[in-house]
C-alpha positions as CSV (number, residue, x, y, z in Angstrom):
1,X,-22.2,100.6,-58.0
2,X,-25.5,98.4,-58.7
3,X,-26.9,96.3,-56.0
4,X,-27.3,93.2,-57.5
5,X,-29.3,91.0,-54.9
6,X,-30.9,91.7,-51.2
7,X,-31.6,88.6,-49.4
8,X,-32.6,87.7,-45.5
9,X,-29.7,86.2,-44.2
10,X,-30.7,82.6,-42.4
11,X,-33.2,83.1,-40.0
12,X,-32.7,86.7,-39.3
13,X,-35.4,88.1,-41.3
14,X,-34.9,91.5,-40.1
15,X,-30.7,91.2,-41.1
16,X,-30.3,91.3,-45.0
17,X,-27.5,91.1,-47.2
18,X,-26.6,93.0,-49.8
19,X,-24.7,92.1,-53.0
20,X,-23.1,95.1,-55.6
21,X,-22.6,93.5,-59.1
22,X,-18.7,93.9,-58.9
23,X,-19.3,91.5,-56.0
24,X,-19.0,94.1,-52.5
25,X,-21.2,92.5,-49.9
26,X,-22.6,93.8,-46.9
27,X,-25.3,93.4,-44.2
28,X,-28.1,96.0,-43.5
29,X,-30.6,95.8,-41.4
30,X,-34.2,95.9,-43.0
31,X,-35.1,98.8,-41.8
32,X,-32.4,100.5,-43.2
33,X,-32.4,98.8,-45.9
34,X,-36.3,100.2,-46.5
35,X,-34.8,103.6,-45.8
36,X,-32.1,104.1,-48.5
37,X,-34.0,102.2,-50.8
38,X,-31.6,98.8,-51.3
39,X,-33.1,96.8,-53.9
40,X,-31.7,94.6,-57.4
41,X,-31.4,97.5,-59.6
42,X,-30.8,100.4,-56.8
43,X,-27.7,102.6,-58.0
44,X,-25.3,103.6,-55.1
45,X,-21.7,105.4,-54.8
46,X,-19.1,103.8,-52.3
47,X,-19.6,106.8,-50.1
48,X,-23.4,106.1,-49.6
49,X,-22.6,102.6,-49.2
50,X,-20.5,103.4,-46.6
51,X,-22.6,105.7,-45.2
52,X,-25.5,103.6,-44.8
53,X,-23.6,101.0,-43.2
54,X,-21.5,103.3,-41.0
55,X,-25.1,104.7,-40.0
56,X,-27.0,101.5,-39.4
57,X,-24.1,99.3,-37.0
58,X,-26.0,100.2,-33.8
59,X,-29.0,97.9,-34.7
60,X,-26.8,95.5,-36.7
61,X,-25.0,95.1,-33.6
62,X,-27.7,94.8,-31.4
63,X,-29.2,92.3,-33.9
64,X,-26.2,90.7,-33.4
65,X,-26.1,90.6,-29.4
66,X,-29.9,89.3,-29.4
67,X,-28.5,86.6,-31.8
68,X,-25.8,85.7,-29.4
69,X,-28.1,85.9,-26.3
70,X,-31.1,83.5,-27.8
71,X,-28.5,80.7,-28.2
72,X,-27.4,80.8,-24.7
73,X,-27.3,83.1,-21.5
74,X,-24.3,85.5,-21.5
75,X,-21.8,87.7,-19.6
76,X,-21.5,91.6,-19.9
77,X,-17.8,90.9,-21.2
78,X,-18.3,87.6,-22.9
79,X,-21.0,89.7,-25.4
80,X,-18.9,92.6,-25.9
81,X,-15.7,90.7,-27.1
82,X,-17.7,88.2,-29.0
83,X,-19.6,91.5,-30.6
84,X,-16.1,93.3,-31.1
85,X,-14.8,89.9,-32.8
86,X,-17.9,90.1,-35.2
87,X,-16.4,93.8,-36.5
88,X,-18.5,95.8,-34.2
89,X,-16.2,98.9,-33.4
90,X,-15.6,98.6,-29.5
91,X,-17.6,101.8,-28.7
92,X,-20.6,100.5,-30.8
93,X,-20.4,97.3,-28.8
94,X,-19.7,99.0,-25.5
95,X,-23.0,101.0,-26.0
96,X,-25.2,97.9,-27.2
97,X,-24.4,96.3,-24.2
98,X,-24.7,99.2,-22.1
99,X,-28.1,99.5,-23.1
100,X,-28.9,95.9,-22.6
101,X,-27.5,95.9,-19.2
102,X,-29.4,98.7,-18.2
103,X,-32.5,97.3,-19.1
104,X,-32.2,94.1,-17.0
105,X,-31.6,91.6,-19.8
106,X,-27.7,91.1,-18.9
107,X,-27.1,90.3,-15.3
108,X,-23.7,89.2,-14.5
109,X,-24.6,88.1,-10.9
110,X,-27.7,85.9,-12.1
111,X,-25.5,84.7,-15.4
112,X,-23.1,83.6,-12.8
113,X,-25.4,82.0,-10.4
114,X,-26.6,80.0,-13.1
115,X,-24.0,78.7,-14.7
116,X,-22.3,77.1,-11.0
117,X,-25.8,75.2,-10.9
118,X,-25.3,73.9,-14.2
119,X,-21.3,72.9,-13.2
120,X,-22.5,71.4,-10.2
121,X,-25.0,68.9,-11.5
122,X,-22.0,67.9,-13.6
123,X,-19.7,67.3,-10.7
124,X,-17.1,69.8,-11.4
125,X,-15.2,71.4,-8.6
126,X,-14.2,74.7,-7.2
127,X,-11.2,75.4,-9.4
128,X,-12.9,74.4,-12.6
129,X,-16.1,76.0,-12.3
130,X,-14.0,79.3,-11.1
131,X,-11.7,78.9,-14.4
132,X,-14.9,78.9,-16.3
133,X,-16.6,81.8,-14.7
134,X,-13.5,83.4,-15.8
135,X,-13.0,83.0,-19.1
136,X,-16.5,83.8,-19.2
137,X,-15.6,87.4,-18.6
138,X,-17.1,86.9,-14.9
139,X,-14.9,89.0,-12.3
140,X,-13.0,86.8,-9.5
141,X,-14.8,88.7,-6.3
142,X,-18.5,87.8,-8.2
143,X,-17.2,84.3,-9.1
144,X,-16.0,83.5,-5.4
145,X,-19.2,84.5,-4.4
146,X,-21.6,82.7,-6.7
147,X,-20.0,79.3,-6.3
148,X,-20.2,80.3,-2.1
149,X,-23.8,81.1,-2.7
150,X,-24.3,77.9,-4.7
151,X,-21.8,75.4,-2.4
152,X,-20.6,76.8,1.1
153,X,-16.8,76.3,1.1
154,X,-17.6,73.3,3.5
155,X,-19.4,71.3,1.4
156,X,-17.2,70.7,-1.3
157,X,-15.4,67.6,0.3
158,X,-18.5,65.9,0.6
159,X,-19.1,66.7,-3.3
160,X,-15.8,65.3,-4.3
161,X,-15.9,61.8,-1.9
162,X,-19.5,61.3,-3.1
163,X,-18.0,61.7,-7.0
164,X,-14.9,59.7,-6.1
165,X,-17.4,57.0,-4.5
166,X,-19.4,57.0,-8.0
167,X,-16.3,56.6,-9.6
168,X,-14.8,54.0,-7.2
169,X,-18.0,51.7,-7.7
170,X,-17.9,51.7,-11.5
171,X,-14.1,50.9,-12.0
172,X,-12.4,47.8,-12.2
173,X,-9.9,46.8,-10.0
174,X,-6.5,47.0,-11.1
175,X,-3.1,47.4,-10.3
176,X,-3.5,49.2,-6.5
177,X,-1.0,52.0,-7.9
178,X,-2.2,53.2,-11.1
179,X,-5.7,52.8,-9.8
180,X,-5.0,55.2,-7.3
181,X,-3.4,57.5,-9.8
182,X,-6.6,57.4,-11.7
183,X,-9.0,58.4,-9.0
184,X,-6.4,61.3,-8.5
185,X,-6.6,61.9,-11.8
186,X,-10.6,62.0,-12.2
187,X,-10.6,64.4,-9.4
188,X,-8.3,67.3,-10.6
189,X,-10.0,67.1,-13.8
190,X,-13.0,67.7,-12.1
191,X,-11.5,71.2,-10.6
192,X,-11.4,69.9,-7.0
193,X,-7.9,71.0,-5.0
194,X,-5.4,68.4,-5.0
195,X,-4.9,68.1,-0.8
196,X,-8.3,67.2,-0.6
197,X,-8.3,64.9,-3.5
198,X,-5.3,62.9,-2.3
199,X,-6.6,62.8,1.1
200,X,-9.8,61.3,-0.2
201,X,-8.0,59.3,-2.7
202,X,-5.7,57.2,0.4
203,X,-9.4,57.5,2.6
204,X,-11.7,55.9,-0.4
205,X,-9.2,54.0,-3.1
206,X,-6.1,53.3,-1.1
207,X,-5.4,49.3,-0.4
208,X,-8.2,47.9,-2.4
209,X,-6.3,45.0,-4.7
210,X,-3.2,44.7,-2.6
């Protein structure tokens, strides 16, 4: 095999890829790259191929995870699966993250904190914003207590009638009934529980237009 070409790939100037003439690609870090000597022209067999890459997935990986972390804050889990999906092996992955975790730049509990702020400036309720946490790869027990942290349990009703009031203001009247069904509506999809929303709904939208 003849490497053919050795180019940064995108911004990551310390990531390359490399190109064989029959066409195998791969990416290498630079400094690996440096190491074994990949250049146009280099000569390689498939087992130092191999080899190189097999030897150098750590710090693609953690190339990878800094990647993933400069284009938004992230979850322990939510790094790991979304290394894994890249073609990290797990154990590769579970030691990257290990490592950043360990050095203070992945913090569940803060990464959690934060992102029920952001929720809340956006109205959403208590279901939605735990649903997100969630998928998130945020555990339920951390979740609950973030969003209490963020919004006591009790405050949540004043949340959703000061929402429904927004939305109450800004809507035509209509027909009594579907108007009603489309507060209801903007509530739950909001993440707010339906008792409370149809309580506030009959409290805040029920009789206007009949």
């Amino acid at each position: 095999m003849r490497i053919a070409r050795v180019r940064p790939k995108g911004r990551l100037h310390d990531l390359l890829v490399a190109e064989t003439e029959e066409g195998t690609r791969a990416e290498i870090s630079a400094e690996a790259a440096a190491r074994h000597g990949w250049s146009p022209g280099t000569e390689v067999t498939p087992e130092q191929w191999e080899a190189a890459l097999r030897e150098d997935e750590p710090r693609r990986c953690r190339i990878a995870a800094w990647s993933l972390l400069d284009h938004r804050p992230r979850a322990a889990g939510e790094l790991r699966a979304a290394l894994v999906r890249r073609r990290f092996r797990p154990k590769v992955a579970d030691a990257v993250v290990a490592d950043l975790r360990a050095k203070k730049f992945l913090d569940d509990e803060a990464y959690a904190r934060l992102l029920v702020r952001e929720r809340l400036r956006k109205g959403d309720g208590p279901r939605a914003i735990k649903d997100l946490l969630r998928r998130r790869g945020i555990p339920e027990d951390m979740a609950s207590r973030a969003i209490e942290s963020e919004k006591p349990e009790n405050a949540w009703e004043d949340a959703a009638r000061a929402l429904l009031e927004k939305w109450n203001r800004r809507t035509r009247p209509e027909d009594p009934r579907k108007r009603r069904l489309s507060a209801a509506q903007h509530l739950l999809r909001k993440g707010y529980d339906a008792d409370l929303v149809w309580r506030l709904v009959a409290e805040v939208v029920a009789g206007q237009g009949e």
